[in-house]
MARVEXZA-116175 format. One line per field, with one value per atom (N, C-alpha, C, O, CB): residue number from 1; residue in three letters; atom name; x, y, z. Coordinates in Angstrom, 2 decimals. Glycine has a CB too. Layout:
N
n <- c(NUM | ...)
res <- c(ALA | ...)
atom <- c(CA | ...)
px <- c(X | ...)
py <- c(Y | ...)
pz <- c(Z | ...)
***
This chain:
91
n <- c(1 | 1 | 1 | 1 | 1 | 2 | 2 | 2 | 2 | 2 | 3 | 3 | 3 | 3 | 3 | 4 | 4 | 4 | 4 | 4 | 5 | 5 | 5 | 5 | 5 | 6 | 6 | 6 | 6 | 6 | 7 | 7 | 7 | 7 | 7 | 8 | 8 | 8 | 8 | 8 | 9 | 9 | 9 | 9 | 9 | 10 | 10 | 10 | 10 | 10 | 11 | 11 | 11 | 11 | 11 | 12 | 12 | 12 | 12 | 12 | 13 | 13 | 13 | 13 | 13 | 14 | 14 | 14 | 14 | 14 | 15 | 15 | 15 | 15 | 15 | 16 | 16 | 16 | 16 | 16 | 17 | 17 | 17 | 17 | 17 | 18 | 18 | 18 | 18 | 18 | 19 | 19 | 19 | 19 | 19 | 20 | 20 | 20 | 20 | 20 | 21 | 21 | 21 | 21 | 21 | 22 | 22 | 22 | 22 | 22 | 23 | 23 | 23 | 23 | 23 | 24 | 24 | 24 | 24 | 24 | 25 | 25 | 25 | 25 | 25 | 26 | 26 | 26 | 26 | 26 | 27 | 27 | 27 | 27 | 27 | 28 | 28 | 28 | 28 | 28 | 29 | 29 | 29 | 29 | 29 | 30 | 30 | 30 | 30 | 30 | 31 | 31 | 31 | 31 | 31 | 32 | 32 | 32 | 32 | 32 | 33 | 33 | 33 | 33 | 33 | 34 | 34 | 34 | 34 | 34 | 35 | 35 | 35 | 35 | 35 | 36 | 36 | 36 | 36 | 36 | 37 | 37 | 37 | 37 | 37 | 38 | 38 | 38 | 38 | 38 | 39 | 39 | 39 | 39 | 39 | 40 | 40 | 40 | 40 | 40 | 41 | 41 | 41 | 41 | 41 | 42 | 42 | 42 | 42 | 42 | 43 | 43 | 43 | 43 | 43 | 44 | 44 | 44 | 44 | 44 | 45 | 45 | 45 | 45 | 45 | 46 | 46 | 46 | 46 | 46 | 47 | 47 | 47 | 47 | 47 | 48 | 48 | 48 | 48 | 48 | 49 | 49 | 49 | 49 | 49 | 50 | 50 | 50 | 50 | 50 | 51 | 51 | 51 | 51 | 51 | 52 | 52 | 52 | 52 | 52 | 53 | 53 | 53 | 53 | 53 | 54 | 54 | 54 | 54 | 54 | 55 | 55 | 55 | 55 | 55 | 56 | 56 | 56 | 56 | 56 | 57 | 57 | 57 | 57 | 57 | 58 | 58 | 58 | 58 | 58 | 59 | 59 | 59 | 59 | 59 | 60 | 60 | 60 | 60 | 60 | 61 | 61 | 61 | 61 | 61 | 62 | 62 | 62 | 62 | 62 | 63 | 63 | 63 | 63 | 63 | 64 | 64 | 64 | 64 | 64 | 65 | 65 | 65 | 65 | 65 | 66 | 66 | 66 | 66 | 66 | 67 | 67 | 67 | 67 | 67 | 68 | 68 | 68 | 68 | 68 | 69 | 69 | 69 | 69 | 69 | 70 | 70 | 70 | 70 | 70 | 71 | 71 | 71 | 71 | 71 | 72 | 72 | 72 | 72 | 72 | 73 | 73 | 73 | 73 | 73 | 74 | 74 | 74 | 74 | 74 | 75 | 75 | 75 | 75 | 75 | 76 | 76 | 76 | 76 | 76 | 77 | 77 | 77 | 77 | 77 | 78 | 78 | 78 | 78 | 78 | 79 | 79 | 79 | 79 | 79 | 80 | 80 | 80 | 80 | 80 | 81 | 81 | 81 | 81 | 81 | 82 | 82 | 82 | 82 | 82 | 83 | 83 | 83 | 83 | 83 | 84 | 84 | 84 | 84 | 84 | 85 | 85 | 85 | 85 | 85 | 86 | 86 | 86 | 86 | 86 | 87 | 87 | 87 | 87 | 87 | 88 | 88 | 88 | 88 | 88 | 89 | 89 | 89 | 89 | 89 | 90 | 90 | 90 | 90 | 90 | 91 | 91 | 91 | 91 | 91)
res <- c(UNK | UNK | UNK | UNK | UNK | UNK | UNK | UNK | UNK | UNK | UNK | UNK | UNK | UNK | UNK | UNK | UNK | UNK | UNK | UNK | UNK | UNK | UNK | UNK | UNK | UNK | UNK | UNK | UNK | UNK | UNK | UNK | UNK | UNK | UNK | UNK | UNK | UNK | UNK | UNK | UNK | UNK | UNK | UNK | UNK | UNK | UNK | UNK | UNK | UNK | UNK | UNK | UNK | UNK | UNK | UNK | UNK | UNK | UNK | UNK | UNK | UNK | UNK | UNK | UNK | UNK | UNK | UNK | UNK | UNK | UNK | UNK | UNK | UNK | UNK | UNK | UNK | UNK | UNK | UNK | UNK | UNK | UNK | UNK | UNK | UNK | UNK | UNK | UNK | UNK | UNK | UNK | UNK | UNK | UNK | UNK | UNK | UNK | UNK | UNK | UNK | UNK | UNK | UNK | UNK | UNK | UNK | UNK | UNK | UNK | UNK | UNK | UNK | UNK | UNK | UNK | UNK | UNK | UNK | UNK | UNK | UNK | UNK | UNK | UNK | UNK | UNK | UNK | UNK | UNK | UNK | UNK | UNK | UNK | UNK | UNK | UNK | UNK | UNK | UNK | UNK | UNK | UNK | UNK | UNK | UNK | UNK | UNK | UNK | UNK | UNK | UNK | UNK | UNK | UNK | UNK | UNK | UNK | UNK | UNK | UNK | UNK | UNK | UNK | UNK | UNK | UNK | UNK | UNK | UNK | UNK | UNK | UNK | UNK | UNK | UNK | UNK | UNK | UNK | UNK | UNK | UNK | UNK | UNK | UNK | UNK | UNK | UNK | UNK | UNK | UNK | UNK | UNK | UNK | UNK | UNK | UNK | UNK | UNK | UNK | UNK | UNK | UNK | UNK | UNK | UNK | UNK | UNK | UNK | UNK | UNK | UNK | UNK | UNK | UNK | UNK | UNK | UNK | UNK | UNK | UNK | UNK | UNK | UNK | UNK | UNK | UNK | UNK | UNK | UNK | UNK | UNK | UNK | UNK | UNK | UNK | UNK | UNK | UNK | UNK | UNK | UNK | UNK | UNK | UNK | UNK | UNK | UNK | UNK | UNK | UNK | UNK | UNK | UNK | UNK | UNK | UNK | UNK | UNK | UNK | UNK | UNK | UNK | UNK | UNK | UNK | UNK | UNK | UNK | UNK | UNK | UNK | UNK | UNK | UNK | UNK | UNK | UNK | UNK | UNK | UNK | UNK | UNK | UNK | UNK | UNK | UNK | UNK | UNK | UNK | UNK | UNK | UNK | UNK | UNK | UNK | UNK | UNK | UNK | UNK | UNK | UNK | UNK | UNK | UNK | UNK | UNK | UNK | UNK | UNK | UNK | UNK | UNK | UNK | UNK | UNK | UNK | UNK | UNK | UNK | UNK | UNK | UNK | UNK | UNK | UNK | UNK | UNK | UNK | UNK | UNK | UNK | UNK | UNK | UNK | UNK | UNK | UNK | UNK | UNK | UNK | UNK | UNK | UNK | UNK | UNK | UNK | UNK | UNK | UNK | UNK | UNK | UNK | UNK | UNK | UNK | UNK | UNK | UNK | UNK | UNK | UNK | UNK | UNK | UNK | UNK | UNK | UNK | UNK | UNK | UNK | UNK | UNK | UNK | UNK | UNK | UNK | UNK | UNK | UNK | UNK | UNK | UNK | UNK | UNK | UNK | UNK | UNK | UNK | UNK | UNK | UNK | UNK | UNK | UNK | UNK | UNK | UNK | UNK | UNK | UNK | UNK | UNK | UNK | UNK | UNK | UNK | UNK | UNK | UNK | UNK | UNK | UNK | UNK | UNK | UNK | UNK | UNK | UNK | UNK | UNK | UNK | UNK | UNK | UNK | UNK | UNK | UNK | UNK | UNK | UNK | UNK | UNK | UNK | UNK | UNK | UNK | UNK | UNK | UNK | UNK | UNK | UNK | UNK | UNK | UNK | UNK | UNK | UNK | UNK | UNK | UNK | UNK | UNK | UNK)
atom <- c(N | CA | C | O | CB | N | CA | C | O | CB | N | CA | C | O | CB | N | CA | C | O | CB | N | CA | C | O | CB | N | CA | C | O | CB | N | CA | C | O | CB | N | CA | C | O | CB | N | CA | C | O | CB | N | CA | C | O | CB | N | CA | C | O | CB | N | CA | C | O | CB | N | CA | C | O | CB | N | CA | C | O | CB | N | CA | C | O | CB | N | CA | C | O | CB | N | CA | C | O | CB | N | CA | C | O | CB | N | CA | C | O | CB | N | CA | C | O | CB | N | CA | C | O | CB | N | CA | C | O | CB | N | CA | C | O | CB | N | CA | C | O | CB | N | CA | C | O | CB | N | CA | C | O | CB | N | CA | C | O | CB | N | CA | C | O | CB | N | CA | C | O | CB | N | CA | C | O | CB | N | CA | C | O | CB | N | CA | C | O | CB | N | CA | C | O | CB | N | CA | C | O | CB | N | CA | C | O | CB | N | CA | C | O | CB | N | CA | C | O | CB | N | CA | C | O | CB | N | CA | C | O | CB | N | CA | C | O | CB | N | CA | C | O | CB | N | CA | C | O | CB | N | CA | C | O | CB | N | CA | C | O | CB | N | CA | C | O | CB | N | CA | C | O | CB | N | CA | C | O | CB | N | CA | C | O | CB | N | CA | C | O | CB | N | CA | C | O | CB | N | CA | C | O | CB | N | CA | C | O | CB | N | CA | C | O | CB | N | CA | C | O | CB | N | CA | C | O | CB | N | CA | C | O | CB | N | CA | C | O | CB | N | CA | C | O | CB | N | CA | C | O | CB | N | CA | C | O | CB | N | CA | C | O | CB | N | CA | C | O | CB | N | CA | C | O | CB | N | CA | C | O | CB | N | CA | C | O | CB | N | CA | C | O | CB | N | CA | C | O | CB | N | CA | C | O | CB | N | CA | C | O | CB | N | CA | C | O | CB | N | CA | C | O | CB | N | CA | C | O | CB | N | CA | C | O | CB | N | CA | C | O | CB | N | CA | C | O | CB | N | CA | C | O | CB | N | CA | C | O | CB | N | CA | C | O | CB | N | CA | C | O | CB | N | CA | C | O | CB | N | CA | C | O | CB | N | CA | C | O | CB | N | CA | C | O | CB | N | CA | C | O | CB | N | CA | C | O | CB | N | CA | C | O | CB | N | CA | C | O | CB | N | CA | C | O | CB | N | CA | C | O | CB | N | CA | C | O | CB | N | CA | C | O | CB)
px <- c(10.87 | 11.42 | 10.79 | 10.78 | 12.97 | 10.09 | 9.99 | 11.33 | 12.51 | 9.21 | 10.96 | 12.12 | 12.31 | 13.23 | 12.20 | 11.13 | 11.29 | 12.29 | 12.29 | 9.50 | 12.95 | 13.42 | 14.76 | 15.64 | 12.93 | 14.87 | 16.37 | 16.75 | 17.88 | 16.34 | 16.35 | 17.29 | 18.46 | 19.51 | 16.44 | 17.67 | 18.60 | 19.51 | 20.28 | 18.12 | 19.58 | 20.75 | 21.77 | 22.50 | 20.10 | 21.66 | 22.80 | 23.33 | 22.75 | 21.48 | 24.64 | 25.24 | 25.54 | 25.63 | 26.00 | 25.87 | 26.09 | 27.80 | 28.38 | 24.97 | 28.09 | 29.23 | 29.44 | 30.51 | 30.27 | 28.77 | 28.50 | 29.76 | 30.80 | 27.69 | 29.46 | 30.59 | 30.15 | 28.94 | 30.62 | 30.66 | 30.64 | 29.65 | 28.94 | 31.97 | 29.75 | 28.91 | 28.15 | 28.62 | 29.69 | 26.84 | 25.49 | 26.16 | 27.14 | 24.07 | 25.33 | 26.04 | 24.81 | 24.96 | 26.45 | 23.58 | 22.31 | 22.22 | 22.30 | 21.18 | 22.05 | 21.80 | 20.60 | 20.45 | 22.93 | 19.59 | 17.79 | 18.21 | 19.02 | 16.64 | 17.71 | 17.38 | 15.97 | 14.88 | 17.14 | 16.01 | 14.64 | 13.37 | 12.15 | 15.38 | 14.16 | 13.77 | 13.04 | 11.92 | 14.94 | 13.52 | 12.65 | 11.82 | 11.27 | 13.43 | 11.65 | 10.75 | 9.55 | 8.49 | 11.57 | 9.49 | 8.00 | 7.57 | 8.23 | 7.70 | 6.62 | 5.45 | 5.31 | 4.79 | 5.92 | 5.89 | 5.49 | 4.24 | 4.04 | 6.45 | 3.43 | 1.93 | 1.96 | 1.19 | 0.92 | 3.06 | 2.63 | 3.56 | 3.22 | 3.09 | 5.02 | 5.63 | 5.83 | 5.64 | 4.52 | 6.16 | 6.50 | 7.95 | 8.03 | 6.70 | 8.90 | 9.72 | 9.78 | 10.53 | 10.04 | 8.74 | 8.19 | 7.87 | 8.50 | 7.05 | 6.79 | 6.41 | 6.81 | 6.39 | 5.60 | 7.90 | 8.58 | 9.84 | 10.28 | 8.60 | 10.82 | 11.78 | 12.06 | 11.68 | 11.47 | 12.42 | 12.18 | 12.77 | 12.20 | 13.29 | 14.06 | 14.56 | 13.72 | 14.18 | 15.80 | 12.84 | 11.96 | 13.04 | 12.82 | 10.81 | 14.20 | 15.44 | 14.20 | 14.90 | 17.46 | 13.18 | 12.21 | 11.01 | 10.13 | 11.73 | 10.70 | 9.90 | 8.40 | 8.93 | 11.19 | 7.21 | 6.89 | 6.66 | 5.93 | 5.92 | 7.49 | 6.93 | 5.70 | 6.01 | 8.39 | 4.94 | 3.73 | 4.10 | 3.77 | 1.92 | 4.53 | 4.52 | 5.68 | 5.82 | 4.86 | 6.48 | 7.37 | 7.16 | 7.78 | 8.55 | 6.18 | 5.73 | 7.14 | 7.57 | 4.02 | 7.53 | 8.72 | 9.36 | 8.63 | 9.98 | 10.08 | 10.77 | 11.49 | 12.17 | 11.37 | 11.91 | 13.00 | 13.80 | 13.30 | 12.97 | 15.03 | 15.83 | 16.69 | 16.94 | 16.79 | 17.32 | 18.51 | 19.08 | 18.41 | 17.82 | 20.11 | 20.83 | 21.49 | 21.85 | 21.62 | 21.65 | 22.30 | 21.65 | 22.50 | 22.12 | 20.42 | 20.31 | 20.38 | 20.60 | 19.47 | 20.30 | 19.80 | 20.30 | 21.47 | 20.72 | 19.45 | 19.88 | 20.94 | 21.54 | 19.01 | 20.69 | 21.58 | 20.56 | 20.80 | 23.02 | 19.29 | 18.45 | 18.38 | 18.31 | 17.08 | 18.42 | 17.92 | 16.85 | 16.87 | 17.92 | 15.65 | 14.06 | 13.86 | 13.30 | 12.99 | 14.69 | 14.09 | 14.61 | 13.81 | 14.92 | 15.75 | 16.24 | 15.10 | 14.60 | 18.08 | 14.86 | 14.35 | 12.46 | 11.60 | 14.79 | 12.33 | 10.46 | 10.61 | 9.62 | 9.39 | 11.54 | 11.88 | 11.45 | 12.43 | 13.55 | 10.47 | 10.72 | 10.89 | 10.92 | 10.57 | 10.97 | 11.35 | 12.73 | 13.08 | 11.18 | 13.89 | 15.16 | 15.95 | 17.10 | 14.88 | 15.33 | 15.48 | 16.70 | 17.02 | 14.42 | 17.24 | 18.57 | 19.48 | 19.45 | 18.24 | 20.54 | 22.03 | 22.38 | 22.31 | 23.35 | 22.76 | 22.51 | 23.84 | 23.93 | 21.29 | 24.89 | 26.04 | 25.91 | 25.18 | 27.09 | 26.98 | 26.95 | 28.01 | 29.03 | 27.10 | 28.01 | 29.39 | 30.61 | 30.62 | 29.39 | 31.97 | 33.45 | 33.14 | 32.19 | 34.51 | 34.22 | 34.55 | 34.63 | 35.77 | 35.33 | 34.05 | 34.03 | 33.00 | 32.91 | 35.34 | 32.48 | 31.39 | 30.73 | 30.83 | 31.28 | 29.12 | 27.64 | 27.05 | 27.60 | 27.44 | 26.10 | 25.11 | 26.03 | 26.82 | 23.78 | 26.04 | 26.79 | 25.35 | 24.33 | 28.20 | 25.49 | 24.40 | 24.70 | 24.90 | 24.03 | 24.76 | 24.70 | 23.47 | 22.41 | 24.53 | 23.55 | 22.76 | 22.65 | 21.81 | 22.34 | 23.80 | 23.91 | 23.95 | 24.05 | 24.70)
py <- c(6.56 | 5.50 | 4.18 | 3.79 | 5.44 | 3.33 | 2.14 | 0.99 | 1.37 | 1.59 | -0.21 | -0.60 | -1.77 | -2.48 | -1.27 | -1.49 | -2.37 | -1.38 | -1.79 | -2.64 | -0.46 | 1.01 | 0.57 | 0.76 | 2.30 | -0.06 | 0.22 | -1.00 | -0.81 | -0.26 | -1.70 | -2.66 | -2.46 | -3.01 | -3.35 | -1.38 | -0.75 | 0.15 | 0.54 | -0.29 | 0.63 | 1.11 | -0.07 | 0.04 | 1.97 | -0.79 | -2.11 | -2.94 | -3.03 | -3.72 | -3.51 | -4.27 | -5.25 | -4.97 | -3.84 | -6.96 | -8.08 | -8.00 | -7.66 | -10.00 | -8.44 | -9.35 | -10.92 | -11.23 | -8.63 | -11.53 | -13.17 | -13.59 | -13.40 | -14.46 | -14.31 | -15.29 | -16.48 | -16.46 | -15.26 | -17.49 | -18.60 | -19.62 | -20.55 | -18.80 | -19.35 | -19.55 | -18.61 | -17.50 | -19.85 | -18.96 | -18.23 | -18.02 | -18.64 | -18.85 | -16.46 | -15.75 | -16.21 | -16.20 | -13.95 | -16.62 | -17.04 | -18.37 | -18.84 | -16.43 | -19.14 | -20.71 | -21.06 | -20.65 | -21.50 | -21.85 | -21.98 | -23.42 | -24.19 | -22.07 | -23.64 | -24.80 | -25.20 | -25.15 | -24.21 | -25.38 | -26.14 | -26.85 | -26.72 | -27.70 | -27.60 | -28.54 | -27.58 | -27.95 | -29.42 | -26.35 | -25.81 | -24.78 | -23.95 | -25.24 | -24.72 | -23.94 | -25.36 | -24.91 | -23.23 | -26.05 | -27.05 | -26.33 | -25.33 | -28.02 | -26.30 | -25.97 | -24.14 | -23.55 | -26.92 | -23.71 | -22.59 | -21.99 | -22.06 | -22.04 | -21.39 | -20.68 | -19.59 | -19.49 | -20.09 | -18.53 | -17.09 | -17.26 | -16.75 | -15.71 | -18.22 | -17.81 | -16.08 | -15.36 | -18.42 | -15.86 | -14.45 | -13.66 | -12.49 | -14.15 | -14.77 | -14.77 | -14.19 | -13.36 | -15.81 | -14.94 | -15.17 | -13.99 | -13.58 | -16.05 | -13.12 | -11.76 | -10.48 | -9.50 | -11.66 | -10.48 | -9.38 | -9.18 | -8.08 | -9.47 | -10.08 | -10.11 | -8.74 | -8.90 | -11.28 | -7.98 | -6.97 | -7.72 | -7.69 | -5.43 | -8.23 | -8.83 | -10.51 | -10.96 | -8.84 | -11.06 | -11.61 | -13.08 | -13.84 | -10.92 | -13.25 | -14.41 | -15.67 | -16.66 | -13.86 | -15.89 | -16.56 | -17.20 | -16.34 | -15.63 | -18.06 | -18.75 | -19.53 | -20.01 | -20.14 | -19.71 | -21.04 | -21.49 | -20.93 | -21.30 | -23.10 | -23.98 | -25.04 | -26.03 | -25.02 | -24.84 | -25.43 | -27.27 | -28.15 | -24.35 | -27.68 | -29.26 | -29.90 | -31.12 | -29.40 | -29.04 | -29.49 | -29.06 | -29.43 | -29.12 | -28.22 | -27.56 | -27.84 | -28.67 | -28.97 | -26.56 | -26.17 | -24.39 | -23.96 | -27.60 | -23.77 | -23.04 | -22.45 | -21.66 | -23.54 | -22.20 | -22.27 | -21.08 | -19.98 | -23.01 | -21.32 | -19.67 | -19.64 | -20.54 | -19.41 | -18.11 | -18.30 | -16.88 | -15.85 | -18.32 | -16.92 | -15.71 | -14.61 | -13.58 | -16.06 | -14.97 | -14.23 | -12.77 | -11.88 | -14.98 | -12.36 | -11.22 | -10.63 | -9.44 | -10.96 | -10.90 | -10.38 | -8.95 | -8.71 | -11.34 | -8.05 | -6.89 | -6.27 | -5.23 | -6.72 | -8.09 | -7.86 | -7.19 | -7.33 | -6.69 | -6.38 | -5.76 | -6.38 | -5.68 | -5.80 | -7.60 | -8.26 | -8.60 | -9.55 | -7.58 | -8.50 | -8.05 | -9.66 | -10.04 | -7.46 | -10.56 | -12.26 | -12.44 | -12.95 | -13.73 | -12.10 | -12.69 | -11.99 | -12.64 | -12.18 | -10.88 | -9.97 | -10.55 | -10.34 | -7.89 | -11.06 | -12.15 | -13.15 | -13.66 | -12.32 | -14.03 | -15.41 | -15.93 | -16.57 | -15.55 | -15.94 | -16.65 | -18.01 | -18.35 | -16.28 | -18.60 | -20.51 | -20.29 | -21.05 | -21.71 | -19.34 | -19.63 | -20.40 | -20.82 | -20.77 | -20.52 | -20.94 | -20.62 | -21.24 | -20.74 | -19.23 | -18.47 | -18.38 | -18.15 | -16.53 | -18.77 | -18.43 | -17.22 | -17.22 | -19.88 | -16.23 | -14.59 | -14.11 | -13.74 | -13.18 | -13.92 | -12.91 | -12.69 | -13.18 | -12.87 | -11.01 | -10.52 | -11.01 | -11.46 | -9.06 | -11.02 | -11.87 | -11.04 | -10.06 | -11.68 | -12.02 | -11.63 | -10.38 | -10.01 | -12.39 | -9.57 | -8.31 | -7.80 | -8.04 | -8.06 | -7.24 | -7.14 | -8.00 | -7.89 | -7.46 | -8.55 | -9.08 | -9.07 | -8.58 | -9.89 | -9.83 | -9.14 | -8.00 | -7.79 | -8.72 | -7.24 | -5.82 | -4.87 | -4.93 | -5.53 | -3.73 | -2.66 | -1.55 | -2.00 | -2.94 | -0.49 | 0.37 | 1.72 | 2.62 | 0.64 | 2.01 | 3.57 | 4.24 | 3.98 | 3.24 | 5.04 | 6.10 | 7.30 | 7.94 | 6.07 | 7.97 | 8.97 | 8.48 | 9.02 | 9.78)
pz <- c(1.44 | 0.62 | 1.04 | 2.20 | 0.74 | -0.31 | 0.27 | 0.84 | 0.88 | -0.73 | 1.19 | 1.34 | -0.22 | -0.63 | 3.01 | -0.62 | -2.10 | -3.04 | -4.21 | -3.04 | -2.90 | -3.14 | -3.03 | -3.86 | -2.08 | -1.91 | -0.68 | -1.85 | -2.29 | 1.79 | -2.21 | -3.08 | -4.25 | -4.57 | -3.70 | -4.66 | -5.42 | -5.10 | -5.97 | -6.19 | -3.86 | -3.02 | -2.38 | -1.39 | -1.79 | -2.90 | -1.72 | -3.15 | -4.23 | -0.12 | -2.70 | -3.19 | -2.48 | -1.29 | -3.65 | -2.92 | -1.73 | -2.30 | -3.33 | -1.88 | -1.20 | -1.41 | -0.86 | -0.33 | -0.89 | -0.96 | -0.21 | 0.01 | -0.62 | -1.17 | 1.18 | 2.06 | 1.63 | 1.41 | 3.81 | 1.44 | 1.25 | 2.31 | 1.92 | 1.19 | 3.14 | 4.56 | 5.20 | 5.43 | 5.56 | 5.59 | 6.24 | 7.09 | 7.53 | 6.59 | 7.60 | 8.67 | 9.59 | 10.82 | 8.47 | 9.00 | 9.54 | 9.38 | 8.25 | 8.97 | 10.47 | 10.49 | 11.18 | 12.33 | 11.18 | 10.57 | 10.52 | 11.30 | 10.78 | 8.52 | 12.32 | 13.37 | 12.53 | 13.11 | 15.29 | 11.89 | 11.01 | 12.08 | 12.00 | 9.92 | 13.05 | 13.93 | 14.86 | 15.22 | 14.55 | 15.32 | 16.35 | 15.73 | 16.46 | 17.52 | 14.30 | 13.53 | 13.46 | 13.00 | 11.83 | 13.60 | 14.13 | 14.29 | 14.57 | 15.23 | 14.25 | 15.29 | 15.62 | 16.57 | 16.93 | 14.59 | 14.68 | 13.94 | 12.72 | 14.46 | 14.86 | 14.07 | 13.20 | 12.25 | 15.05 | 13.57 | 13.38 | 11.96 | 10.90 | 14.78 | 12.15 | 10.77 | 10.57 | 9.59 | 9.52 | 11.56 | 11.41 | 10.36 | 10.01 | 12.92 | 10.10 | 9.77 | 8.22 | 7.71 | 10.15 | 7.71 | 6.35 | 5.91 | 4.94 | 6.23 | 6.51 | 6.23 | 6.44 | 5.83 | 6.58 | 7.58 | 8.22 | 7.83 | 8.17 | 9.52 | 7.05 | 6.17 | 5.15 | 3.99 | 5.44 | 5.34 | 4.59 | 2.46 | 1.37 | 5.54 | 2.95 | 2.18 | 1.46 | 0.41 | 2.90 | 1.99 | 1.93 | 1.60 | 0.66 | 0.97 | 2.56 | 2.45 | 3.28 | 3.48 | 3.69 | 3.65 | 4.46 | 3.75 | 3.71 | 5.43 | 3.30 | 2.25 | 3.35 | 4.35 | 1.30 | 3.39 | 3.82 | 2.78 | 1.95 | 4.73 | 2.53 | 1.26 | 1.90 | 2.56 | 0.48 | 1.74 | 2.35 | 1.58 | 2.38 | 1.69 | 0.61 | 0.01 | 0.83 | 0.90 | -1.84 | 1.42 | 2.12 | 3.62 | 4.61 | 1.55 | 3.50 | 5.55 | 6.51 | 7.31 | 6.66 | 5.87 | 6.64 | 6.07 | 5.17 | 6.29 | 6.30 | 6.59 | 5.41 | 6.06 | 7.46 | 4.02 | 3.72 | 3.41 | 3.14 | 2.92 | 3.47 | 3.87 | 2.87 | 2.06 | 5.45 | 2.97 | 1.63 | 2.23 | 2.17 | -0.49 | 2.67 | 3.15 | 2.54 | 3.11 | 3.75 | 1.03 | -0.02 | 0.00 | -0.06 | -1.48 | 0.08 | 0.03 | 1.12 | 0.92 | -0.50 | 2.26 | 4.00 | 3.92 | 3.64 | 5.58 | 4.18 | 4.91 | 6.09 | 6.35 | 5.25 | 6.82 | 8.20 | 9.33 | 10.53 | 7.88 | 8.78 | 9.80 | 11.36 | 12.38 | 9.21 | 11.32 | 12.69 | 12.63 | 13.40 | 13.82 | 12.17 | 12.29 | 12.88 | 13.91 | 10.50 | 11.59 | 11.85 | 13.34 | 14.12 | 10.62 | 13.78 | 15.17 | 16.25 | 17.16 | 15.57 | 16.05 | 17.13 | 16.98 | 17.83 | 16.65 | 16.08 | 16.05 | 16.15 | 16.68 | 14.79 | 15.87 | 16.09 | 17.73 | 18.09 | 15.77 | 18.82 | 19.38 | 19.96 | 21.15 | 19.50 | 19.05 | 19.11 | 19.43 | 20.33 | 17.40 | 18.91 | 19.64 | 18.21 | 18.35 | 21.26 | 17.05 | 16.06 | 14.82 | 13.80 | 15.85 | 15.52 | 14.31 | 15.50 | 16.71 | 13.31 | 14.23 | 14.87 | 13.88 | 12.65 | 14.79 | 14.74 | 13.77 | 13.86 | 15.03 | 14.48 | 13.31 | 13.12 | 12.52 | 11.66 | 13.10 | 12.49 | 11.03 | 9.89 | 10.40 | 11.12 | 8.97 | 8.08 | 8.70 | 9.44 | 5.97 | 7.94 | 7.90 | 7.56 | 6.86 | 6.92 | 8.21 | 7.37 | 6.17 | 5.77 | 7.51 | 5.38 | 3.97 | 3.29 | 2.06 | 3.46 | 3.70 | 3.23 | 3.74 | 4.86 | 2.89 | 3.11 | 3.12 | 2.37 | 1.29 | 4.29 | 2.67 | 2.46 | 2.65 | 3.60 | 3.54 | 1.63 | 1.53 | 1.10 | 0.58 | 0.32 | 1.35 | 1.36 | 0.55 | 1.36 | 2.81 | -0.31 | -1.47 | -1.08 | -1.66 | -3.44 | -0.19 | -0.30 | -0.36 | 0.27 | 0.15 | -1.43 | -2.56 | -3.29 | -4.39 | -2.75)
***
């Protein structure tokens, strides 16, 4: 299965508030932007006219992938309230 696949197995239920919070400030100066490409959910933008970062948490998988490449120290990562977030159908 791709994971462009897995989308159509999940449903969101959004919280009103990011369970992910972007320190913008210590994403400076980052080279690799790893964030951007390894996103399976692709919630990680670089807008180059604004050269910075931009995020959107509504779809997130929850995987971890961004916290676990991030090393600037840059995400505040929980998972949402109970009952909300990524739900997964796979029958």
């Amino acid at each position: 299965m791709l994971v462009d696949e897995l989308f159509s197995l999940v449903s969101y239920r959004r919280h009103p508030e990011a369970h992910i919070r972007l320190q913008r400030e210590a994403c400076q100066g980052c080279d690799h932007r790893a964030c951007t490409f390894a996103c399976p959910a692709r919630c990680y933008v670089w807008n180059e006219e604004r050269e910075r970062v931009e995020f959107a948490y509504e779809a997130c998988l929850e995987c971890g992938t961004c916290l676990l490449l991030c090393d600037r120290g840059a995400l505040e990562w929980a998972y949402p309230p109970g009952g909300y977030g990524v739900r997964f159908r796979l029958t």
